[in-house]
KESEKE-855646 format. One record per residue: residue in one letter; x, y, z of N, C-alpha, C in turn. Coordinates in pm, whole numbers, plus 50000, padded with zeros to 5 digits. Each point is the difference from the previous one (the first is absolute). Layout:
REM residues N
<site><guti>A</guti><n_u>X</n_u><n_v>Y</n_v><n_w>Z</n_w><ca_u>X</ca_u><ca_v>Y</ca_v><ca_w>Z</ca_w><c_u>X</c_u><c_v>Y</c_v><c_w>Z</c_w></site>
...
REM end
This chain:
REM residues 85
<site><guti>X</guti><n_u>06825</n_u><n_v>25190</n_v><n_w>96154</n_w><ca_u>49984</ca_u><ca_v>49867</ca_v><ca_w>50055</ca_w><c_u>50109</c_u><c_v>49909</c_v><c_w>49947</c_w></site>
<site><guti>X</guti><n_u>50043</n_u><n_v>50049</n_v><n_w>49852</n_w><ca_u>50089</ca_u><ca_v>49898</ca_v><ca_w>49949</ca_w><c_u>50124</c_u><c_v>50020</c_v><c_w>50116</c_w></site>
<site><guti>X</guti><n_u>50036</n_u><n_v>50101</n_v><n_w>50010</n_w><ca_u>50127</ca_u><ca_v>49998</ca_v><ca_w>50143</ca_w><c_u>49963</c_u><c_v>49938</c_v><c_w>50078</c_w></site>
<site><guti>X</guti><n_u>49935</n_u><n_v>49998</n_v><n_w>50046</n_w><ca_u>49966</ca_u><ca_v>49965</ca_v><ca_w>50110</ca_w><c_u>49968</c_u><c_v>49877</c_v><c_w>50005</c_w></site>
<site><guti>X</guti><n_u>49957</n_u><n_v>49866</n_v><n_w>49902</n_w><ca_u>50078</ca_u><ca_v>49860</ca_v><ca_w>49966</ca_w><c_u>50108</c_u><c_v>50015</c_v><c_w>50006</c_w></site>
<site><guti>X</guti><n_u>50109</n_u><n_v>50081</n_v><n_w>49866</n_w><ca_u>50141</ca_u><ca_v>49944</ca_v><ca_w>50013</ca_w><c_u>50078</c_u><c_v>50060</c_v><c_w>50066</c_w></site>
<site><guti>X</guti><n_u>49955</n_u><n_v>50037</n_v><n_w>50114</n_w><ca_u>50102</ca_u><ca_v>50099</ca_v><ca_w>50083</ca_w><c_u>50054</c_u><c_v>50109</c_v><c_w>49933</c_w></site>
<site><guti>X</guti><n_u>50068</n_u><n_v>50068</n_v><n_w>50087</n_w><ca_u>50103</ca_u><ca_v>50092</ca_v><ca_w>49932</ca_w><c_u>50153</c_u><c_v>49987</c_v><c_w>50057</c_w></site>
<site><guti>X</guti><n_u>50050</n_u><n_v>50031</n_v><n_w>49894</n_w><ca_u>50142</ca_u><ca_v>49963</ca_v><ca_w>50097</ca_w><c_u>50093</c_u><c_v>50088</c_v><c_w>50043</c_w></site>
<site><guti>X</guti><n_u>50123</n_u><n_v>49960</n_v><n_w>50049</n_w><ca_u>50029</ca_u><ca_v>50103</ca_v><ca_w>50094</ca_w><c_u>50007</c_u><c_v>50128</c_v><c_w>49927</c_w></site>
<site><guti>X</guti><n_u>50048</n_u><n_v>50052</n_v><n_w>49877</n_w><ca_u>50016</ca_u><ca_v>50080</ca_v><ca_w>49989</ca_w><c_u>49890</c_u><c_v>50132</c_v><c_w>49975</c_w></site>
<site><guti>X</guti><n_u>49841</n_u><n_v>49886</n_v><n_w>49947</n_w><ca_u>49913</ca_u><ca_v>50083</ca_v><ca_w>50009</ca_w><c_u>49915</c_u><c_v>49981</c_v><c_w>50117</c_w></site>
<site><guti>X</guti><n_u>50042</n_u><n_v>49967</n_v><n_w>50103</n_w><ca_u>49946</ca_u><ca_v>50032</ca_v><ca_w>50107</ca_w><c_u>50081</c_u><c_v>50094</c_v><c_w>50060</c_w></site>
<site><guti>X</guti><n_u>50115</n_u><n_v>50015</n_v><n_w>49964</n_w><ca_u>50058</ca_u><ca_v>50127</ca_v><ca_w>50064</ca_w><c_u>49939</c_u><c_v>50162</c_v><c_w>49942</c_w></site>
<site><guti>X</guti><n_u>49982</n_u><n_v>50018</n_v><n_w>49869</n_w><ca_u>49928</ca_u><ca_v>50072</ca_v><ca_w>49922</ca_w><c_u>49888</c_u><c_v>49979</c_v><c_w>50037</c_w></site>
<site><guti>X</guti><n_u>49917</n_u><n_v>49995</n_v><n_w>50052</n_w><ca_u>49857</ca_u><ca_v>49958</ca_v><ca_w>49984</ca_w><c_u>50004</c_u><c_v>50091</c_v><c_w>50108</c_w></site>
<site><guti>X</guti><n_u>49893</n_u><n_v>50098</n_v><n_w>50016</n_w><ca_u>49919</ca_u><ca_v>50097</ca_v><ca_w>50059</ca_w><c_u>49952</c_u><c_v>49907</c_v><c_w>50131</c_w></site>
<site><guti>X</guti><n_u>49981</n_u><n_v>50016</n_v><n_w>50091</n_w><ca_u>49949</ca_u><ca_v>49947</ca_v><ca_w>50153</ca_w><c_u>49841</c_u><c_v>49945</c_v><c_w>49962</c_w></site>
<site><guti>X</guti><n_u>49948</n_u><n_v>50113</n_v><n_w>49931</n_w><ca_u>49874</ca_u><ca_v>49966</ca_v><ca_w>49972</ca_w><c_u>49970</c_u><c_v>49842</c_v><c_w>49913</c_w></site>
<site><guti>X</guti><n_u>50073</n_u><n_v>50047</n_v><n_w>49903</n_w><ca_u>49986</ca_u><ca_v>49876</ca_v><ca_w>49877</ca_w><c_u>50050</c_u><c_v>49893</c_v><c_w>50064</c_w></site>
<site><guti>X</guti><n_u>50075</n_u><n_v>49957</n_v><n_w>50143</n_w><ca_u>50041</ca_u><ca_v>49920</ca_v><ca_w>50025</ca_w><c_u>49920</c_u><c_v>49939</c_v><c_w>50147</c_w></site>
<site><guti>X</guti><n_u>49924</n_u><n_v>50089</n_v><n_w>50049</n_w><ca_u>49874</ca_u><ca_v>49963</ca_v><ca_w>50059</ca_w><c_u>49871</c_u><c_v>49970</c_v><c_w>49921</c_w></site>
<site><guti>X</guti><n_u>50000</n_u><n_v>50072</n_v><n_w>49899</n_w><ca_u>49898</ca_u><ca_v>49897</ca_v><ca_w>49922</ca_w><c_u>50036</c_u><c_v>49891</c_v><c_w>49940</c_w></site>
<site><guti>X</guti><n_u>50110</n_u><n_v>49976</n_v><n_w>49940</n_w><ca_u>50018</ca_u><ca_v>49834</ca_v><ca_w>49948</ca_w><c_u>49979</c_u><c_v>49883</c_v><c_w>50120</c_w></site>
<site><guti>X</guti><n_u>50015</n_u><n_v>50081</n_v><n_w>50118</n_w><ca_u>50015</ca_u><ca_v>49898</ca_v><ca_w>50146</ca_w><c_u>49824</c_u><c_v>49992</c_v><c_w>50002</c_w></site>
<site><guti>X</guti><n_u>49918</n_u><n_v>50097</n_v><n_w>50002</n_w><ca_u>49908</ca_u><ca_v>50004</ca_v><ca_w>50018</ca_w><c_u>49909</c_u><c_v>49851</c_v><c_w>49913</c_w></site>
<site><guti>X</guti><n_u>50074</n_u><n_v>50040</n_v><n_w>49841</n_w><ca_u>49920</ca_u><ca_v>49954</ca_v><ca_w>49915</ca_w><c_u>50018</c_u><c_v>49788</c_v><c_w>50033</c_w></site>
<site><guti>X</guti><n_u>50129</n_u><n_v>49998</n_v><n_w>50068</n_w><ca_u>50042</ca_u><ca_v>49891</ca_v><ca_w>49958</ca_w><c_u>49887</c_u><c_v>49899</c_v><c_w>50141</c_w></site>
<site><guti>X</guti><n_u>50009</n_u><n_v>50095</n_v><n_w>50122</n_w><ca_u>49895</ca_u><ca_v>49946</ca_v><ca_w>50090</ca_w><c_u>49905</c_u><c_v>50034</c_v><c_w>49976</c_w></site>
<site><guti>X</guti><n_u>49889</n_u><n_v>50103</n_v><n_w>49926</n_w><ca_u>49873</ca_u><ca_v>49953</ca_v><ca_w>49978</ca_w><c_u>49989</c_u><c_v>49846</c_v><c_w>49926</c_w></site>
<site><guti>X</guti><n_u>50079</n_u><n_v>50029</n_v><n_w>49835</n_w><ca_u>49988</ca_u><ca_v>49880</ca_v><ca_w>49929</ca_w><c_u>50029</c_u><c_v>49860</c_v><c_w>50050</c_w></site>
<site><guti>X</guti><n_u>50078</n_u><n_v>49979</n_v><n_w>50127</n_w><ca_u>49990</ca_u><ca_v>49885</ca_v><ca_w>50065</ca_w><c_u>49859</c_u><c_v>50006</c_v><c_w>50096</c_w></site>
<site><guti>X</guti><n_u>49918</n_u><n_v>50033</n_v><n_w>50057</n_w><ca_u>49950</ca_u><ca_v>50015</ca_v><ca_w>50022</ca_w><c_u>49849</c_u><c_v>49978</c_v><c_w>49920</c_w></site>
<site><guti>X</guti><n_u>49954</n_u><n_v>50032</n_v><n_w>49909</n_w><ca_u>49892</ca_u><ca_v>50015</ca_v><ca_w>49938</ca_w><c_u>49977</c_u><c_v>49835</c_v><c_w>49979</c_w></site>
<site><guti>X</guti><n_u>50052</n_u><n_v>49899</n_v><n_w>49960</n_w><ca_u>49988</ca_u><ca_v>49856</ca_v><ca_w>49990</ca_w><c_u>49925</c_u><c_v>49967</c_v><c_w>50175</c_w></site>
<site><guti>X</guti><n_u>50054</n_u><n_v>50063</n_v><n_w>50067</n_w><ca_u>49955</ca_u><ca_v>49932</ca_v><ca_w>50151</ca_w><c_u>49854</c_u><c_v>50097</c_v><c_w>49988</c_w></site>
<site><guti>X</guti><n_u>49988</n_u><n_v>50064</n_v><n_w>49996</n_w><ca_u>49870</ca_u><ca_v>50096</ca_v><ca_w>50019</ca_w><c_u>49906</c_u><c_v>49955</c_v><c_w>49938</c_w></site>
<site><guti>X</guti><n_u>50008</n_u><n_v>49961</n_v><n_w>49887</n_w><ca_u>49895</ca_u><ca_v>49940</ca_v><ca_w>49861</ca_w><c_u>49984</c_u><c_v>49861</c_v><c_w>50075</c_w></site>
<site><guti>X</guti><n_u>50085</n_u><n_v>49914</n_v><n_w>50066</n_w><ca_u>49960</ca_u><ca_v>49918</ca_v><ca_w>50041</ca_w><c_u>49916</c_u><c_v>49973</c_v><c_w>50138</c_w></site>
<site><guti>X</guti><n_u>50027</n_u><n_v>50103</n_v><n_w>50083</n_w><ca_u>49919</ca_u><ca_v>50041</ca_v><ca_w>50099</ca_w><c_u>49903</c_u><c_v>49997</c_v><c_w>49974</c_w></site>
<site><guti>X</guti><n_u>49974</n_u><n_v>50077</n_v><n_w>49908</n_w><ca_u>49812</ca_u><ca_v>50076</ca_v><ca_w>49993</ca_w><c_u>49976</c_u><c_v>49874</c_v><c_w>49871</c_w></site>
<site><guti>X</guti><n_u>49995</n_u><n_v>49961</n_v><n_w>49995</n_w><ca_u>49967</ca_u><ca_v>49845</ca_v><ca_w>49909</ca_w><c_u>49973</c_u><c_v>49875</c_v><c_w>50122</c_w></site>
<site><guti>X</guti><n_u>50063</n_u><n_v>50041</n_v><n_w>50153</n_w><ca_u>49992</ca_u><ca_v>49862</ca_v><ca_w>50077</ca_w><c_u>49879</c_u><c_v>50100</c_v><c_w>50122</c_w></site>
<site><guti>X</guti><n_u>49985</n_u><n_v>50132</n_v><n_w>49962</n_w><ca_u>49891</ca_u><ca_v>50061</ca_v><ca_w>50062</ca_w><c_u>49869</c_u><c_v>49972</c_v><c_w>49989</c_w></site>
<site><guti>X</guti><n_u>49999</n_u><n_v>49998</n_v><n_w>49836</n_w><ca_u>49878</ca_u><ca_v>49990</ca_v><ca_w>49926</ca_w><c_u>49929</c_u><c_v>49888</c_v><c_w>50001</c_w></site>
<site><guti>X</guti><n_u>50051</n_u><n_v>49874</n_v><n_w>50095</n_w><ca_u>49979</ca_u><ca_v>49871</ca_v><ca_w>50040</ca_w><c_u>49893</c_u><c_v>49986</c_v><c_w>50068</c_w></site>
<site><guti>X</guti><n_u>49884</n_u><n_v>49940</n_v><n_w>49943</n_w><ca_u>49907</ca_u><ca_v>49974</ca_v><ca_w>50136</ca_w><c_u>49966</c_u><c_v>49852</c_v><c_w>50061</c_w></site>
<site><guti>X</guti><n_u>49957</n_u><n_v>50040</n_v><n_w>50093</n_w><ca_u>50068</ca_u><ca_v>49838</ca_v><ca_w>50094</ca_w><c_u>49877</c_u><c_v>49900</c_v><c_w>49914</c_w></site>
<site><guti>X</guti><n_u>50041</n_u><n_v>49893</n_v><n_w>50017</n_w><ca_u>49937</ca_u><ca_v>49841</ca_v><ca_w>49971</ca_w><c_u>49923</c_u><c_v>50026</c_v><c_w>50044</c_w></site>
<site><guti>X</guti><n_u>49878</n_u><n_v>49955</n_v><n_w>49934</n_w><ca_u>49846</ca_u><ca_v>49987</ca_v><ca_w>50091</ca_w><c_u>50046</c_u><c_v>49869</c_v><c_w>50099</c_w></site>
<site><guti>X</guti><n_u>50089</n_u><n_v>49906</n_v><n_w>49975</n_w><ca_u>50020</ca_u><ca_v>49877</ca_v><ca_w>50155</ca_w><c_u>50066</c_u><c_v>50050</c_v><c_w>50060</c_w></site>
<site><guti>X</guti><n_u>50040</n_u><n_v>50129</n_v><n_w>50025</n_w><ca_u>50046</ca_u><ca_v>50044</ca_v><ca_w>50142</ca_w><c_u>49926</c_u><c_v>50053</c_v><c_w>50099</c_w></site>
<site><guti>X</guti><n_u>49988</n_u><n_v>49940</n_v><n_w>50095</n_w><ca_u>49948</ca_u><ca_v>50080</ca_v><ca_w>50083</ca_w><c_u>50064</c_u><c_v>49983</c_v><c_w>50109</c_w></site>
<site><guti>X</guti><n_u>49957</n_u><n_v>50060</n_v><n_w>50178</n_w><ca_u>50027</ca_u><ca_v>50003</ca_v><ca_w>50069</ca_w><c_u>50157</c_u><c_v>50075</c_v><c_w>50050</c_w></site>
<site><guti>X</guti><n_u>50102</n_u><n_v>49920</n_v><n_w>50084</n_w><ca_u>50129</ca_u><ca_v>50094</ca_v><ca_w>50006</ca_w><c_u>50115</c_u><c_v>50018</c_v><c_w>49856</c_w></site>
<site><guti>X</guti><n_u>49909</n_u><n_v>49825</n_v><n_w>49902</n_w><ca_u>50080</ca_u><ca_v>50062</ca_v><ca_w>49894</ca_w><c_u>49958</c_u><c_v>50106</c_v><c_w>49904</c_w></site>
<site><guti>X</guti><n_u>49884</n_u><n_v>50002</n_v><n_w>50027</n_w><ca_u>49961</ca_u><ca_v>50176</ca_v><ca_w>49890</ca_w><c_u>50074</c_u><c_v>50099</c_v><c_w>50070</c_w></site>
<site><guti>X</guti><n_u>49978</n_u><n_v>50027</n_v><n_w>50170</n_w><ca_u>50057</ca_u><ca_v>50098</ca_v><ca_w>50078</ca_w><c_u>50203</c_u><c_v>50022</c_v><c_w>49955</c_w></site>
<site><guti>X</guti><n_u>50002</n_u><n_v>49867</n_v><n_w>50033</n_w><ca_u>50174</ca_u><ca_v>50024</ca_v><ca_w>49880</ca_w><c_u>49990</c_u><c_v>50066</c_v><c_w>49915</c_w></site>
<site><guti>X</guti><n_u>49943</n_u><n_v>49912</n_v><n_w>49861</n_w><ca_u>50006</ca_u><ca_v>50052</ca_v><ca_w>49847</ca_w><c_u>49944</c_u><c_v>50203</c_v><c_w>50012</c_w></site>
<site><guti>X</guti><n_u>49918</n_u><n_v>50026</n_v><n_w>50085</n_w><ca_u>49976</ca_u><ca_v>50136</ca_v><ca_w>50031</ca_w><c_u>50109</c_u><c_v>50098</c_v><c_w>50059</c_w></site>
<site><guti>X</guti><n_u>50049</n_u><n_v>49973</n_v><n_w>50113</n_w><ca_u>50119</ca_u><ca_v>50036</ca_v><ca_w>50052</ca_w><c_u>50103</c_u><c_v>50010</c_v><c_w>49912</c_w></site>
<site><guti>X</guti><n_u>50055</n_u><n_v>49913</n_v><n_w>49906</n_w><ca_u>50067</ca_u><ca_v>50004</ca_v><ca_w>49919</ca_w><c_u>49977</c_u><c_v>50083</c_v><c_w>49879</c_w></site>
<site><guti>X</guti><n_u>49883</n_u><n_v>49989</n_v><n_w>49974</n_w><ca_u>50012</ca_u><ca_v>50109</ca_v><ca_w>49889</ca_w><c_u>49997</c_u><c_v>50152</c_v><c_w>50036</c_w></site>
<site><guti>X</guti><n_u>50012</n_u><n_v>49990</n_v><n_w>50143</n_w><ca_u>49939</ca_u><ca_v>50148</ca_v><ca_w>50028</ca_w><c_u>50148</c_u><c_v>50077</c_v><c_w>50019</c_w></site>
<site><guti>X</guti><n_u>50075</n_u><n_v>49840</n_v><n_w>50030</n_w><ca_u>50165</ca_u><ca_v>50027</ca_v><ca_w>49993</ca_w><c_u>50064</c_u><c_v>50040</c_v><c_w>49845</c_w></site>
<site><guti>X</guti><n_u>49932</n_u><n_v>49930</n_v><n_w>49927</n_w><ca_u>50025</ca_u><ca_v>50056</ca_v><ca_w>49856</ca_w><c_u>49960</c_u><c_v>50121</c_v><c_w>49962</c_w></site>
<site><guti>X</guti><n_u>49923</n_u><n_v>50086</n_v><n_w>50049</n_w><ca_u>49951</ca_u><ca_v>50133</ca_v><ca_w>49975</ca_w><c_u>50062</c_u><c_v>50069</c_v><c_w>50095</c_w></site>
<site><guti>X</guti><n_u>49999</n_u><n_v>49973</n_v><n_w>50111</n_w><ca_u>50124</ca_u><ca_v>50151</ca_v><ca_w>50066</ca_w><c_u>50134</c_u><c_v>49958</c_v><c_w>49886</c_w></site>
<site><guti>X</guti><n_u>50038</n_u><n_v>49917</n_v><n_w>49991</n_w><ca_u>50127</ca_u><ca_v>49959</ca_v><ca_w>49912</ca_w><c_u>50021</c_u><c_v>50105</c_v><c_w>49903</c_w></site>
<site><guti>X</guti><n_u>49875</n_u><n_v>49992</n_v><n_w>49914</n_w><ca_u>49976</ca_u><ca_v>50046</ca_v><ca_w>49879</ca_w><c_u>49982</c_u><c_v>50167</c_v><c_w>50013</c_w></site>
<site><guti>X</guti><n_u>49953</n_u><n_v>50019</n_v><n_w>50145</n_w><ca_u>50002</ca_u><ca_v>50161</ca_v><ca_w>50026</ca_w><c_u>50155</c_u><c_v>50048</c_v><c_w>50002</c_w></site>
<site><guti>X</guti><n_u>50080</n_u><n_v>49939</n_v><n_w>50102</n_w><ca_u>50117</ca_u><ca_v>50017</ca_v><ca_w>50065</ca_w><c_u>50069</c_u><c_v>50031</c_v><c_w>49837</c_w></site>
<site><guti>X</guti><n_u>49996</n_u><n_v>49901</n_v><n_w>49915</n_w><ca_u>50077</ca_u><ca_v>50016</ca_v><ca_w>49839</ca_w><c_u>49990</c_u><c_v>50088</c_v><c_w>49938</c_w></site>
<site><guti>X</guti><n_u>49837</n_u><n_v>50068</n_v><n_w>49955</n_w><ca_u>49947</ca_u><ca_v>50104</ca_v><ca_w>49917</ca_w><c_u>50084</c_u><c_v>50102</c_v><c_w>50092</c_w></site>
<site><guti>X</guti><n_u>49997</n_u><n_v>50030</n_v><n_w>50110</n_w><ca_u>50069</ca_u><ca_v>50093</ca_v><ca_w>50073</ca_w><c_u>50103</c_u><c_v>50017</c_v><c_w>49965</c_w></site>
<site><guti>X</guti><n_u>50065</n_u><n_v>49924</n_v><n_w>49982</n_w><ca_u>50171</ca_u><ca_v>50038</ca_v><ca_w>49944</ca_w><c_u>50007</c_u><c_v>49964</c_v><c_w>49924</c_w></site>
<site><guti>X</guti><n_u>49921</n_u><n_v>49995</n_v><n_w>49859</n_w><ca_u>49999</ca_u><ca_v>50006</ca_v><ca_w>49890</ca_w><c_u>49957</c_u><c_v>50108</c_v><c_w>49961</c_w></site>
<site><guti>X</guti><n_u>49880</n_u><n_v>50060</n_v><n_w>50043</n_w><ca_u>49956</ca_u><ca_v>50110</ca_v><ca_w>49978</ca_w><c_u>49970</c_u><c_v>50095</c_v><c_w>50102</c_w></site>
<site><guti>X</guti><n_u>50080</n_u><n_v>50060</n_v><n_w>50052</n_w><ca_u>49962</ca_u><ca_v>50058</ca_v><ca_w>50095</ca_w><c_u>49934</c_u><c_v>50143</c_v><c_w>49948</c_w></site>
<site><guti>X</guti><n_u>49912</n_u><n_v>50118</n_v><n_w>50109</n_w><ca_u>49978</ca_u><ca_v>50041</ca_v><ca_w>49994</ca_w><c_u>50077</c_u><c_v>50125</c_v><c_w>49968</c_w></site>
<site><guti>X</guti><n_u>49954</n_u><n_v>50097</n_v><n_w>49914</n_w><ca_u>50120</ca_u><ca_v>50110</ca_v><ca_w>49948</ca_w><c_u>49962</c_u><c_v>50119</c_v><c_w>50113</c_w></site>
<site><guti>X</guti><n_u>50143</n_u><n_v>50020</n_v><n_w>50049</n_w><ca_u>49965</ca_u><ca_v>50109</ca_v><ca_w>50143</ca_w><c_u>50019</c_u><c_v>50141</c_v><c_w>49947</c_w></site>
<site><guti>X</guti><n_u>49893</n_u><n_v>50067</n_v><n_w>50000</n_w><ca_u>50030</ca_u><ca_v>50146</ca_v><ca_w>50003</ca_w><c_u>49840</c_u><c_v>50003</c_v><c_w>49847</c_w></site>
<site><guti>X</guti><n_u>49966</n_u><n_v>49895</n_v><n_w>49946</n_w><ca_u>49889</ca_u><ca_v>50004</ca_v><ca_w>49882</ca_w><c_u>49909</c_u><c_v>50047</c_v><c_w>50040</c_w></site>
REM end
């Protein structure tokens, strides 16, 4: 992971195995990533105002339901499923 903050530079990215250089790529977009996710499922866990009602509960509902496919769509390419397990 530490590479994968300070980059590598050209010369050890030329040395660097294909692999080791798809995982530093890997590592650097999960870890951007994980701040938005934690915040997702923190604006999931929200339950509406007891003074909402009517089309504005139907919003605040809709919307969170937008926050959970969100939160599916992420875990997905964060964690996807291992093919061939």
């Amino acid at each position: 992971m530490l590479a994968a903050r300070r980059g590598l530079g050209v010369e050890e990215q030329r040395l660097a195995s294909p692999d080791l250089v798809e995982a530093i790529h890997w590592a650097v977009f999960a870890e951007s990533h994980a701040p938005r996710l934690a915040e997702l499922r923190e604006v999931a866990e929200i339950d509406p105002p007891d003074s909402l009602t009517g089309s504005e509960l139907t919003e605040f509902m809709q919307n969170r339901t937008r926050v959970r496919d969100e939160i599916k769509r992420v875990e997905a390419t964060l964690y996807p499923d291992d093919e061939g397990a």
